[in-house]
N, C-alpha and C positions, 0 to 999 in steps of 0.2 A: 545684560541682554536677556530676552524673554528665551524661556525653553525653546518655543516653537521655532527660534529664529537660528537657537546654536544647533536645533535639531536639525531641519533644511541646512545649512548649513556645511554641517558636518558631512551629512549625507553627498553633497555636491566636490566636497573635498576627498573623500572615500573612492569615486566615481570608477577611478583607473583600477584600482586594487578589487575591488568588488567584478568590474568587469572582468577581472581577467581569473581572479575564482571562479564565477558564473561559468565564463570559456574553457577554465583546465576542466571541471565535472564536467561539463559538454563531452571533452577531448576524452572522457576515463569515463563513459557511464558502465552502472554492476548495477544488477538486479535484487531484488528485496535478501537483504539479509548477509548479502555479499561487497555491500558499499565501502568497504575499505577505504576508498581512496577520497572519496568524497567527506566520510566521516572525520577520518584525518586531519584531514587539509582545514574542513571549517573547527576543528578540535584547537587546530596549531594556532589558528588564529586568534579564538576566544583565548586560549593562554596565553601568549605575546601581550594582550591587555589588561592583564592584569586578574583574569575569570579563572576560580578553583574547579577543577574538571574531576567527574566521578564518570568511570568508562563501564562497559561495561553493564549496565541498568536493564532489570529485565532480564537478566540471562541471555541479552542478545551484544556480541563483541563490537556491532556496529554501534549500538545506543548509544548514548552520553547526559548527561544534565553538568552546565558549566552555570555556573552562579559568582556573581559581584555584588557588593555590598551588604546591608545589613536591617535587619528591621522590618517594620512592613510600612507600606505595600508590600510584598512579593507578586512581582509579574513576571507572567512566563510567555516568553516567544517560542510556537512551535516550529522551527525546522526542519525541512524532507529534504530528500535528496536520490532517492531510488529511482532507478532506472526501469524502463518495461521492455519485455523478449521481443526480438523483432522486427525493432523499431530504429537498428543504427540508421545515422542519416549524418553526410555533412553539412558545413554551414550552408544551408541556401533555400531556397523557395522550390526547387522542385524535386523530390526523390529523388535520393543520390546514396545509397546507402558505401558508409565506410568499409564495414563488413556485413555481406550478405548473411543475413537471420542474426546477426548481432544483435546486443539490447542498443538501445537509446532513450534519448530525454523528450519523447514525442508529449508529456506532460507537463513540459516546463519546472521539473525539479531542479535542474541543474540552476534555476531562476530562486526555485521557493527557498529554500536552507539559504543561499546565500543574500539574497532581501531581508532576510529576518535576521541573519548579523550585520548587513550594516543597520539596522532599526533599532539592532541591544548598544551595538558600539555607538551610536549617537547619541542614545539617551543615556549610555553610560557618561558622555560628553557632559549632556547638560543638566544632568543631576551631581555631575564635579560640580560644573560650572556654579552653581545654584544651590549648593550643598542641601540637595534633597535628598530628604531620609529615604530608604527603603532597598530593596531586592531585586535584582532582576535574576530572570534566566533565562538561558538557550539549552529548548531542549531537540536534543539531537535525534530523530525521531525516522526510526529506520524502516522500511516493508511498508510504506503507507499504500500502494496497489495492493499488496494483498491483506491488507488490515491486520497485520497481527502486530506491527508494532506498537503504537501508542495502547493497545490494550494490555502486551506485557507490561508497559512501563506504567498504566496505573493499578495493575495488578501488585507491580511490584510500590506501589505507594507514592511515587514519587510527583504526582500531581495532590495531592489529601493539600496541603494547607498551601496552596494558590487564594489571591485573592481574586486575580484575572488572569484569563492564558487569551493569546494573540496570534492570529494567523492570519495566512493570505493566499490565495493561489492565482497563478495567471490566468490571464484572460482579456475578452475584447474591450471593456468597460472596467474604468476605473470606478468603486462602488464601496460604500462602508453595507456590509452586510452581515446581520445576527443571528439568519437563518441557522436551520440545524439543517443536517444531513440525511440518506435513508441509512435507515439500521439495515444487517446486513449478516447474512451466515453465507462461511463458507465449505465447503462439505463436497467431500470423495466418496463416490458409492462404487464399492469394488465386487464384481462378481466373477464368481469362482466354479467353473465348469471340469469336463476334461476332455482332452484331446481323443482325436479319430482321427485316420484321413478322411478327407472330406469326398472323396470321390470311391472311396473301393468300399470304408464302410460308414457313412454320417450317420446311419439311425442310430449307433454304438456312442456318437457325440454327445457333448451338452455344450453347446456353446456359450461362452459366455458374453461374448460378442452381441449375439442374440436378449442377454437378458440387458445389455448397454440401451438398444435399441428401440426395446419395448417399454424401458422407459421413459426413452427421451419421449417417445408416442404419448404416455400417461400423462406425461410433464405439458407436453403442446396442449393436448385437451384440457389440461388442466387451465391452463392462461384465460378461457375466456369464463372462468369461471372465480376470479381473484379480482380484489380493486385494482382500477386502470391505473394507479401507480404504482404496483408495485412492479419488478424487474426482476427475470429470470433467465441467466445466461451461462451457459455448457462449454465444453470439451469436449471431445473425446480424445486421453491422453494415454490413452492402450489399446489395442483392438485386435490385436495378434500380428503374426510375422508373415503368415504368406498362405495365399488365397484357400489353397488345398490341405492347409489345417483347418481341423475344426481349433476353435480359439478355446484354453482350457481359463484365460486371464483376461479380462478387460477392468479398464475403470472411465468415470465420464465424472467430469467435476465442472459444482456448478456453484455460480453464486446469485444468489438469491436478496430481491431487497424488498422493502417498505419503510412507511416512514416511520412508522411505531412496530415497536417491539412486539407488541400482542397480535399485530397483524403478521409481522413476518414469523411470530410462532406456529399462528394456524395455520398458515401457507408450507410452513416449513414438513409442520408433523401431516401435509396431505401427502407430501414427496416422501417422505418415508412409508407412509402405505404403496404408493405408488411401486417404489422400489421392492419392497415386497411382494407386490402383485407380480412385478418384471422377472423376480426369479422364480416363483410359483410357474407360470406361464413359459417359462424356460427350461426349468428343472436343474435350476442351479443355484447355488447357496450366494448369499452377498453380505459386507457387514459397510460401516459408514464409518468414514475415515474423518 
């Protein structure tokens, strides 16, 4: 029988088991770095078939790279599975959250990690079948919302001698697409004031609040002054505890994109002046996290 056909195939035979992984991550979504449950689950599975599992990868407990066969090719399937803050939701079309401010699968990961095992277990299928040489792998690929996983894990090597790596994400349109992505920093700017009451004595203040502020202002003006593709999107994830403090602590985090690196360089090092304009203009000290 041709690849293509044990492949479909297989895939159609899978269908109950796959779905009902897809549904338990659904039922268990964690947030970047904390996917326990989901790493597990599609971990247990790639071992049941016969795939050598190295955990661990990256210095992240959620990572993994599971590998079958021998030889090359080596192909690598990317798997995700992280969840985003905010986002619980039950099964259904209109907001319904499980738990209020919970995370959820609003990105369809609890879809992408498990698409991409049954994609290895089929072509593990019909490179049996057809005793086709070569490598495959499932890499188990954690924090993909906040980018830092697959950058530890080629940090940590374990992409260097792929010949191809394979992925997918949901969406409206079914589509082979080879496009690249925008490049992307992500970065904390923390300023560092000190407290007053805000009412008997503020001129004694420095708020740092104030210097979050003045820069989110540097950062807006900044926008129409960068190419219309790049993306620039904030936080604010500290601002103080209550109204009649002056704030001695704030931070505002942002991520930042374009499609090449040398643009989001230059964008990047204007927000660091920026940022230093904001504490000058505040009178308060800031470092970039």
């Amino acid at each position: 029988m041709e690849s293509r056909e044990i492949i479909l195939d297989h895939i159609h035979q899978q269908d109950e088991q796959l779905s009902y992984i897809a549904r338990e991550i659904w039922d268990h979504p964690q947030i970047a770095l904390r996917e326990t449950f989901a790493s597990d689950l599609l971990a247990q599975e790639l071992e049941a078939n016969g795939f050598s599992l190295e955990r661990g990868v990256g210095q992240m407990p959620t990572a993994f790279v599971a590998t079958w066969g021998e030889g090359q090719p080596i192909i690598g399937f990317l798997g995700e599975y992280d969840a985003l803050p905010g986002l619980s939701q039950k099964v259904g079309t209109e907001k319904d959250p499980v738990e209020m401010g919970g995370p959820g699968h609003g990105c369809g990961h609890n879809l992408y990690g498990t698409a991409c095992l049954g994609a290895v277990l089929a072509l593990q299928e019909a490179m049996q079948q057809n005793r086709i040489p070569g490598t495959i792998r499932f890499y188990g690929c954690p924090a993909e919302e906040t980018l830092v996983g697959k950058t530890f894990m080629a940090r940590a090597g374990v992409f260097d001698d792929l010949d191809a790596a394979l992925t997918w994400h949901p969406g409206s349109t079914n589509i082979v697409w080879n496009g690249s992505s925008l490049a992307m920093n992500s970065f904390k700017v923390n300023f560092h004031g000190f407290s007053t009451h805000a009412a008997a004595e503020p001129e004694l203040g420095r708020s740092a609040l104030d210097g979050v502020m003045l820069m989110d202002v540097g950062v807006n003006y900044l926008r129409e002054h960068v190419i219309p593709e790049a993306r620039i999107h904030s936080v604010i994830t500290s601002g103080g505890q209550a109204p009649n403090v002056v704030p001695a602590y704030a931070q505002v985090w942002y991520f930042v994109r374009a499609p090449r690196r040398d643009q989001l360089n230059e964008i990047y090092a204007r927000m660091l002046d920026i940022a230093q304009g904001a504490a000058l203009m505040s009178g308060t000290t800031h470092d970039i996290e």
